[in-house]
C-alpha positions as YAML, in Angstrom:
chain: A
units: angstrom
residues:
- id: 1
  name: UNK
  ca: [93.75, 191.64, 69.17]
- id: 2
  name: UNK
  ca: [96.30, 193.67, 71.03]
- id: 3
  name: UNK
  ca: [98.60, 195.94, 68.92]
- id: 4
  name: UNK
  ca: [101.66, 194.05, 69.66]
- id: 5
  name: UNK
  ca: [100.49, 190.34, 68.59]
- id: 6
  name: UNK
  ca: [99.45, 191.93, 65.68]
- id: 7
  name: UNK
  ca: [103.02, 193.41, 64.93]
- id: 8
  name: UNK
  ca: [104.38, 190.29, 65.85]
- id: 9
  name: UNK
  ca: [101.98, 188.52, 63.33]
- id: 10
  name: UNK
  ca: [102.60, 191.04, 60.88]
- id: 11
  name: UNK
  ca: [106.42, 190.54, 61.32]
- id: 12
  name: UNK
  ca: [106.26, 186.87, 60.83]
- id: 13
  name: UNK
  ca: [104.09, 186.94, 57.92]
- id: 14
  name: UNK
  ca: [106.34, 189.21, 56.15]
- id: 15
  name: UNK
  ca: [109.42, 187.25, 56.99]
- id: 16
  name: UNK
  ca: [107.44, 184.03, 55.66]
- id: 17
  name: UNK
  ca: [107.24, 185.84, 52.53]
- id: 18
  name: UNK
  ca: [110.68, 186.72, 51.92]
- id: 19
  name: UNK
  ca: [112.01, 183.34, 52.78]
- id: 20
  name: UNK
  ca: [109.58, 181.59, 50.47]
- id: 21
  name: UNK
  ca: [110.61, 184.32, 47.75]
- id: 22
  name: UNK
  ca: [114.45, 183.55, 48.25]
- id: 23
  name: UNK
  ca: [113.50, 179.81, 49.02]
- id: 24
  name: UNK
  ca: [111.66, 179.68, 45.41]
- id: 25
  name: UNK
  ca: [112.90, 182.18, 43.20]
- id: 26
  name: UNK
  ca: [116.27, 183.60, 44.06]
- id: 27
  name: UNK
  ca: [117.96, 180.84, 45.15]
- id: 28
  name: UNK
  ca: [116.69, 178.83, 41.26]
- id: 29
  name: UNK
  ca: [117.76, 181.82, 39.61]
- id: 30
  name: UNK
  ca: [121.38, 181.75, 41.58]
- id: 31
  name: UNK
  ca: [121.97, 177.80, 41.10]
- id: 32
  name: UNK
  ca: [119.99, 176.68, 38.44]
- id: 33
  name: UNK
  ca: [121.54, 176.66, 34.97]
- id: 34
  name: UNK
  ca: [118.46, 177.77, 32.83]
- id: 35
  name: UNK
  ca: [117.13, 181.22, 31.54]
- id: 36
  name: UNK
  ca: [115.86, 183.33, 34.28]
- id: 37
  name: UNK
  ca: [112.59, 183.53, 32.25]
- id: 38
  name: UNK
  ca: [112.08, 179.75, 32.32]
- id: 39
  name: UNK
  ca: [112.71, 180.01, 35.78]
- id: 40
  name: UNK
  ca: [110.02, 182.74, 36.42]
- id: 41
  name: UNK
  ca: [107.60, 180.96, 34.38]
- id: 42
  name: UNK
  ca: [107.72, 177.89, 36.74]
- id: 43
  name: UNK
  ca: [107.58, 180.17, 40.03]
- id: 44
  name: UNK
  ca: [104.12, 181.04, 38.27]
- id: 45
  name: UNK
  ca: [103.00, 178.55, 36.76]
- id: 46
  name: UNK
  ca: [103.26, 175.85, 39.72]
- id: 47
  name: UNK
  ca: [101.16, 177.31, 42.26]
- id: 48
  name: UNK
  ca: [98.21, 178.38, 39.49]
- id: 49
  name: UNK
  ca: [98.32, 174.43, 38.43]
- id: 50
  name: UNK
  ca: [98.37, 173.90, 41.84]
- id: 51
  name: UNK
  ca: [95.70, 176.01, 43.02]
- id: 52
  name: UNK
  ca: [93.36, 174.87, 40.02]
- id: 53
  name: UNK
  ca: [93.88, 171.10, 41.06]
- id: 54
  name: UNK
  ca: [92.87, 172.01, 44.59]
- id: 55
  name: UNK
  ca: [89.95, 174.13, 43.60]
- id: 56
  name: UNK
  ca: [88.37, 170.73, 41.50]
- id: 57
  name: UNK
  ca: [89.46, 168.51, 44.23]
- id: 58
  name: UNK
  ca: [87.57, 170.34, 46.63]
- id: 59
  name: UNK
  ca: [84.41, 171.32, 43.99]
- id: 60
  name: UNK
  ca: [84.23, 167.14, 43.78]
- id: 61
  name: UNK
  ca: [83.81, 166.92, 47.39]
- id: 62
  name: UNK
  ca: [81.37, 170.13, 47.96]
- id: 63
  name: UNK
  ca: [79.01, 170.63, 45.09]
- id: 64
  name: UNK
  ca: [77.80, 167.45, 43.83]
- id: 65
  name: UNK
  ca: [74.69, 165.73, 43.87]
- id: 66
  name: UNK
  ca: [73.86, 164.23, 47.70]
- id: 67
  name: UNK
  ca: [75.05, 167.25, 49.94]
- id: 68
  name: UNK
  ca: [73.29, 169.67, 51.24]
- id: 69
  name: UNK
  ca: [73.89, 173.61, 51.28]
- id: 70
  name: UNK
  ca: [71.66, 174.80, 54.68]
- id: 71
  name: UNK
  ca: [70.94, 178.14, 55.29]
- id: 72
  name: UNK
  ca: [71.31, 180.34, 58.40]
- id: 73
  name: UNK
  ca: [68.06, 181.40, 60.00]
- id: 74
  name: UNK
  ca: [67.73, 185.12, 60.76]
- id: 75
  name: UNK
  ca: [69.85, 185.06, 63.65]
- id: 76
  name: UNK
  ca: [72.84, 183.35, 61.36]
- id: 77
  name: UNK
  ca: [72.77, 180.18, 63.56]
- id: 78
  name: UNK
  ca: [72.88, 177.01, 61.53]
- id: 79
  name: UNK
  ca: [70.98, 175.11, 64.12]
- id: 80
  name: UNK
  ca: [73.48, 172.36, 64.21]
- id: 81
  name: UNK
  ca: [77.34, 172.09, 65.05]
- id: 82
  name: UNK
  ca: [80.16, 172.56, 62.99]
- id: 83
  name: UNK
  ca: [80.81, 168.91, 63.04]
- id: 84
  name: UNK
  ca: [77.44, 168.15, 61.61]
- id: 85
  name: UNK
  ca: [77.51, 170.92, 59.12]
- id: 86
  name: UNK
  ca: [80.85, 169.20, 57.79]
- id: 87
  name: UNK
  ca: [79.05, 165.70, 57.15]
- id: 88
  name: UNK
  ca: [75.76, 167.35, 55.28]
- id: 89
  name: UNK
  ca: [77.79, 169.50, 53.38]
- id: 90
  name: UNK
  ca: [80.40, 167.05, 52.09]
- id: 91
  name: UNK
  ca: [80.69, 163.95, 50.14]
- id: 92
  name: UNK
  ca: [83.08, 161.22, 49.09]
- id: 93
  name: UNK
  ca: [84.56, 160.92, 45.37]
- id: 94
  name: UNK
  ca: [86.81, 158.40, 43.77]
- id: 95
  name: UNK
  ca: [86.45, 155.85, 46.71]
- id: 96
  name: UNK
  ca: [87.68, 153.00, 44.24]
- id: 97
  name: UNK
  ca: [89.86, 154.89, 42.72]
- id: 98
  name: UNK
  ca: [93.32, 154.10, 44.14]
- id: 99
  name: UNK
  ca: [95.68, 156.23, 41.24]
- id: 100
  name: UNK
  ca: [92.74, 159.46, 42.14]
- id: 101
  name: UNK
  ca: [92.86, 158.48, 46.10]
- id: 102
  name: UNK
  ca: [97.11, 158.90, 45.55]
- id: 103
  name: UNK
  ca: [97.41, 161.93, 43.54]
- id: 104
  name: UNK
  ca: [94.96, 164.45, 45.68]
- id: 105
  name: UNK
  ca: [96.66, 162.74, 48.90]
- id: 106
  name: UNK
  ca: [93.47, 161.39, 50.24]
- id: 107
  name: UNK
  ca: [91.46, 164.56, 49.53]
- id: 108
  name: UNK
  ca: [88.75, 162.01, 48.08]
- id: 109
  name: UNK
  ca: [87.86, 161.18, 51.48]
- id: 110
  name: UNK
  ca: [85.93, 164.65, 52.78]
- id: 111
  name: UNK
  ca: [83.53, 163.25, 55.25]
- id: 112
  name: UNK
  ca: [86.30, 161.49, 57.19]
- id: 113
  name: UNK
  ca: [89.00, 164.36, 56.90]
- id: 114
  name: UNK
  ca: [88.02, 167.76, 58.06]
- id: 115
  name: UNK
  ca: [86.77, 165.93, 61.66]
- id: 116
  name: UNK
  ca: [89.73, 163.24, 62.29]
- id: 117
  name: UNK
  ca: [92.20, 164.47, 59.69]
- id: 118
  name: UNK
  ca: [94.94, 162.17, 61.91]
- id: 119
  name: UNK
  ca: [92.69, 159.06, 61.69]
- id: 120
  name: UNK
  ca: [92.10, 159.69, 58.03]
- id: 121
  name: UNK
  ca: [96.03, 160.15, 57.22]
- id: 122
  name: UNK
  ca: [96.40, 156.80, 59.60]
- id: 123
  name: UNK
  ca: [94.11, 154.45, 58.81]
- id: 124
  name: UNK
  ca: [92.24, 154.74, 55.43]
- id: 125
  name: UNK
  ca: [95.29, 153.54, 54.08]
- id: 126
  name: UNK
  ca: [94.56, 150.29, 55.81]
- id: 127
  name: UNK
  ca: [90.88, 149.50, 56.22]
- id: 128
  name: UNK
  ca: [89.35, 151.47, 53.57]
- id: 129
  name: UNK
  ca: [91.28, 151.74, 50.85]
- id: 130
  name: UNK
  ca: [90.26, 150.29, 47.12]
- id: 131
  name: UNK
  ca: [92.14, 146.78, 46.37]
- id: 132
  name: UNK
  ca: [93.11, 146.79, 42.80]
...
């Protein structure tokens, strides 16, 4: 990578940070009436819950009974495409499960997202999704 996209990357990813710092913490502190502590407890807090939700959302659709988990050959080549690699390593959860299928945002559908995450957002909603 040459020396200046990487400053420029560098640059960006450090004004990212400050602007999600002021976005989510400075500005609460300056406008919201609350203790700053409360305050610091929820800039915490919210992306831990959030991370942990993710992290089971994506355990559900990865290491379950049904996928596979192939292993490079000596060379490191998986013998099959990326594409292919998504669909044996990846299942469905919670097909029927409209509240589940709302809350993780369509997560629940794996095989379907990583290849055609456009198609998923689209049309799941109409031709797949669980009638009550």
């Amino acid at each position: 990578m040459p020396r200046r996209r990487a400053l420029g990357l560098l640059w960006a990813s450090g004004a990212s940070k400050v602007v999600y710092i002021g976005d989510a913490l400075v500005i609460p502190l300056m406008v919201i009436d609350q203790q700053w502590w409360w305050i610091i407890t929820g800039f915490v807090l919210v992306p831990l819950i959030a991370g942990a939700i993710l992290g089971v959302v994506l355990q559900l659709a990865h290491v379950v009974e049904g996928t596979q988990h192939p292993i490079p050959d000596t060379t490191g080549d998986m013998g099959h495409t990326w594409v292919v690699h998504e669909m044996l390593t990846t299942s469905n959860f919670a097909r029927k499960g409209p509240l589940v299928t709302w809350y993780v945002g369509r997560l629940n559908y794996q095989v379907e997202h990583p290849p055609l995450p456009a198609r998923v957002q689209r049309s799941l909603s109409r031709t797949e999704r669980p009638r009550a």
